[in-house]
C-alpha positions in Angstrom: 12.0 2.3 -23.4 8.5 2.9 -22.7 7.1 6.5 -22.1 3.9 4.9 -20.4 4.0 5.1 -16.7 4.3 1.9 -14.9 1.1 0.8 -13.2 1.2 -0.3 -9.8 -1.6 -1.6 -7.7 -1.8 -0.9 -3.8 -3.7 -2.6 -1.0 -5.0 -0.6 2.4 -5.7 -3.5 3.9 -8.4 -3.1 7.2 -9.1 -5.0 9.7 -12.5 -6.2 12.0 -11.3 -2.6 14.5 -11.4 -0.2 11.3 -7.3 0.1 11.0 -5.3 0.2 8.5 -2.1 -1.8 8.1 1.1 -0.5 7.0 4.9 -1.8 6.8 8.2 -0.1 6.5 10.1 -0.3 3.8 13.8 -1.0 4.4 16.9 1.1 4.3 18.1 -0.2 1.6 15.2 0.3 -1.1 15.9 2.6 -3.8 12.7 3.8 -3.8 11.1 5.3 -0.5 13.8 4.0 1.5 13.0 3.6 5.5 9.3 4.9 5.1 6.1 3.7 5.9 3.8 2.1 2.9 1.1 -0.1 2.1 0.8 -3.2 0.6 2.0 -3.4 -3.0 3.4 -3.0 -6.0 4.1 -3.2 -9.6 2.4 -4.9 -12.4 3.7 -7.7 -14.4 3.5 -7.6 -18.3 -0.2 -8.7 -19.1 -1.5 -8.6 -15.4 -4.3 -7.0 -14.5 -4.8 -4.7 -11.6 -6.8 -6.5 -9.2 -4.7 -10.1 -10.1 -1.2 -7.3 -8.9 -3.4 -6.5 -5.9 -3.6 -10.3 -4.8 -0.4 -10.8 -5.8 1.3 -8.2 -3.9 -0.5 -8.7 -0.8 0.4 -12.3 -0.7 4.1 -11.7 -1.5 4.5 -8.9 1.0 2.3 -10.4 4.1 1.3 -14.0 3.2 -2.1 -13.2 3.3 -4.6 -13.6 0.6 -7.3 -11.1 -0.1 -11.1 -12.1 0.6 -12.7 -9.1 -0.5 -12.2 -6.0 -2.1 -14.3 -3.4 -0.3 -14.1 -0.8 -3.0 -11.7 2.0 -5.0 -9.5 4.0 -3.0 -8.0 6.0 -5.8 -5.7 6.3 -9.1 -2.6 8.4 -8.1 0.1 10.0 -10.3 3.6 10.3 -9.3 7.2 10.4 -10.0 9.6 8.4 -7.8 12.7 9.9 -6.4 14.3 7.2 -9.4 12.6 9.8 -12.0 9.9 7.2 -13.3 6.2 8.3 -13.5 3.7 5.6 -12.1 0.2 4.9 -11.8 -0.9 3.3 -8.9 -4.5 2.3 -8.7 -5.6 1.7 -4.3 -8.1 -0.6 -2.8 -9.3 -1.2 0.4 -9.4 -4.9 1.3 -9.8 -7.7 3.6 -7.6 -10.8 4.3 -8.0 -14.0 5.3 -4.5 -15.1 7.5 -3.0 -14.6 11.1 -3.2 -10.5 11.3 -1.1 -10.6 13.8 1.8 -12.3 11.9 2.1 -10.9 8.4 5.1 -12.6 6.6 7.0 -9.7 5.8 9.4 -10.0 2.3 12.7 -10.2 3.5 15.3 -7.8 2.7 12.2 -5.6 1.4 10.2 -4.4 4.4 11.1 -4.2 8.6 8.3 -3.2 10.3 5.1 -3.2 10.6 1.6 -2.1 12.8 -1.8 -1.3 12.0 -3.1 2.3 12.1 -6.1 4.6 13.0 -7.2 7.3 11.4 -5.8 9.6 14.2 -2.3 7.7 14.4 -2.0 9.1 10.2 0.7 11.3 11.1 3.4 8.4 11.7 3.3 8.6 7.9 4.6 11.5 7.3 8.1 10.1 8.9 10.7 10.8 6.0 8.2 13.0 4.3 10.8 14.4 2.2 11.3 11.4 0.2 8.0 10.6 -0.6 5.9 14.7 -0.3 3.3 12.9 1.7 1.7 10.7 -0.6 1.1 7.5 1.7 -0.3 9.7 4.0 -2.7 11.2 1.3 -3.7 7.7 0.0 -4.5 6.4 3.8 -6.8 9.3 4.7 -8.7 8.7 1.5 -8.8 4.9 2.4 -10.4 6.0 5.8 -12.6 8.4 4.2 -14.2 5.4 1.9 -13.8 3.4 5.1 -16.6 5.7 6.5 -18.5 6.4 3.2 -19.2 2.4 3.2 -20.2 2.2 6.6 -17.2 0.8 8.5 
């Protein structure tokens, strides 16, 4: 077994009023169960970041990237299922109907798109995930603003 962290790759996707969109994972998810996230996931063997990043978002929402804005940030963790990761953010735009994401069966619920001020809905079920989706979207707002939208 490999003692590298797996490398994940996660979108904060915005749209033309500055939000942010999120989705909730289900119940049933080992990891981060019944929480809010953002668009994403893990590499495959051989994939590079940004090809995850389009990859995910079209899995998870049926929308296809059209730009990435910029770096959100590399963050370390360990999941509640004891394995250390490396996910690298983005902040990004889509082309599709944003009002009808095709959410992955079985895989997420929910979803809704944020504002900086509504961040706090992300620190529902804290416990299982110490705040770290609410971390990564306040820095996504923050480069929101540092590029001027």
């Amino acid at each position: 077994m490999s003692t590298e962290p797996l490398r994940c790759a996660g979108a904060l996707i915005v749209d033309d009023q500055g939000r942010l969109f999120i989705q909730r994972r289900s119940p049933e998810r080992r990891l981060f169960p019944n929480t809010w996230d953002i668009a994403g996931g893990h590499l495959e063997p051989g994939e590079e970041v940004e090809d995850a990043l389009r990859r995910e978002v079209l899995e998870e929402t049926g929308w296809t990237v059209s730009h990435v804005l910029g770096l959100v940030g590399e963050y370390h963790y360990t999941g509640d299922d004891g394995i250390e990761r490396v996910e690298t953010d983005f902040l990004v735009r889509v082309d599709g109907d944003l009002d009808r994401p095709r959410l992955e069966p079985g895989k997420h619920t929910e979803f809704r798109w944020i504002t900086e001020q509504e961040v706090a809905v992300l620190d529902e079920h804290r416990d299982v995930n110490d705040g770290l989706i609410r971390r990564i979207a306040e820095n996504g707002f923050a480069a929101l603003r540092s590029i001027g939208l």
